[in-house]
C-alpha positions as CSV (number, residue, x, y, z in Angstrom):
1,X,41.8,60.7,16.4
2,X,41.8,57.2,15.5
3,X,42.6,56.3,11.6
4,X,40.9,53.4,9.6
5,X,42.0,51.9,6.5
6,X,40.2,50.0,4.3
7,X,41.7,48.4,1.1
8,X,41.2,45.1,-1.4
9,X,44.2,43.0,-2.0
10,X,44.9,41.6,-6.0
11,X,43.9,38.0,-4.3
12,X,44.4,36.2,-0.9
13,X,48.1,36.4,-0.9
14,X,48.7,40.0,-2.0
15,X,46.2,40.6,1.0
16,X,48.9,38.2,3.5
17,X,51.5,40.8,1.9
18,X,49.9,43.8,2.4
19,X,49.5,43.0,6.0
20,X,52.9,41.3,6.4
21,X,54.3,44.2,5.2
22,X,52.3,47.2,7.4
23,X,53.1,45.0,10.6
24,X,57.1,45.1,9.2
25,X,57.1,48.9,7.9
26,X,55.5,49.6,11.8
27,X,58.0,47.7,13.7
28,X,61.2,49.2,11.6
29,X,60.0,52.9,11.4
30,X,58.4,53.4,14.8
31,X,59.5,50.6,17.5
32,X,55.7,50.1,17.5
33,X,53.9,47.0,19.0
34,X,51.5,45.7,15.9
35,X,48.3,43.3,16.5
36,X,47.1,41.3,13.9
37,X,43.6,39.3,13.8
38,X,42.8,36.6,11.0
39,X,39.6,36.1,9.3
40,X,40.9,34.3,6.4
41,X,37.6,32.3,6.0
42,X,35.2,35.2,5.3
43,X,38.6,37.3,3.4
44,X,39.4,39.8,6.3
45,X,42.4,40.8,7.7
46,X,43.1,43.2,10.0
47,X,46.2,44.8,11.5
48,X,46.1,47.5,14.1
49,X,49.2,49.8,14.0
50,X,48.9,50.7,18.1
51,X,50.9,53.4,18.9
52,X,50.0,55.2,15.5
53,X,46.1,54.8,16.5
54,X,45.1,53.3,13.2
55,X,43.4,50.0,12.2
56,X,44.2,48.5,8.8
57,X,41.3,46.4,6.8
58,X,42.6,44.3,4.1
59,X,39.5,43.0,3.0
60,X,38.3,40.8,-0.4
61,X,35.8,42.3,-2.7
62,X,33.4,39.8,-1.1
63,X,34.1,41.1,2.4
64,X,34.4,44.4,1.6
65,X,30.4,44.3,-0.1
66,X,29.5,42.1,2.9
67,X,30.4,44.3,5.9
68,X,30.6,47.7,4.0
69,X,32.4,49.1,6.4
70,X,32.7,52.4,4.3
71,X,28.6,52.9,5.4
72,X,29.7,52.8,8.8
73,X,32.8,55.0,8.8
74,X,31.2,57.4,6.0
75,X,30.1,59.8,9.0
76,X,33.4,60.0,10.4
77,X,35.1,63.2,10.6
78,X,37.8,63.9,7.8
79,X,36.5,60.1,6.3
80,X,38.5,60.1,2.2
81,X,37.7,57.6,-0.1
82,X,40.1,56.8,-2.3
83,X,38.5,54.4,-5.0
84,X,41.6,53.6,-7.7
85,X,45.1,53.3,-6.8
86,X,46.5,55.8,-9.3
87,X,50.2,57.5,-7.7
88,X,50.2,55.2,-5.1
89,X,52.9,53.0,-4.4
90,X,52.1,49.3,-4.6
91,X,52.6,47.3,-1.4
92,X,54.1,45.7,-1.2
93,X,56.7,46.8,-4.1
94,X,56.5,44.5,-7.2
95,X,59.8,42.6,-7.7
């Protein structure tokens, strides 16, 4: 089944990071073609990971209330909401 992400970024260049770094992390680990679209007027990015079926939404607090794409996806099978960060790495990595 298909996997969908949904996360905030600190600001508009943490966001730029995060997705820098997924399209990266999927070519180096897996040989895996990456597509990225660019919404950066309305504070949406999105990276789709191909060959690991899953669609990464990097999306500003403004976005994120705009869309609510958590509403959409909430009926999905196995759907986990992970509200705070705690134990998870940062990405990427602070320096």
């Amino acid at each position: 089944p298909p996997f969908t992400i949904v996360c905030t970024p600190m600001n508009s260049r943490h966001g730029r990071a995060v997705a820098a770094a997924l399209q990266e992390t999927a070519k180096v680990s897996e040989g895996t073609g990456t597509r990225r679209s660019s919404k950066r007027a309305n504070g949406w990015l999105v990276v789709h990971i191909s060959e690991a079926d899953t669609t990464v939404h990097v999306m500003d607090e403004e976005a994120r209330r705009h869309f609510d794409l958590e509403s959409m996806l909430s009926g999905a099978e196995d759907t986990v909401v992970i509200e705070s960060h705690d134990g998870i790495p940062d990405i990427p990595p602070p320096r």
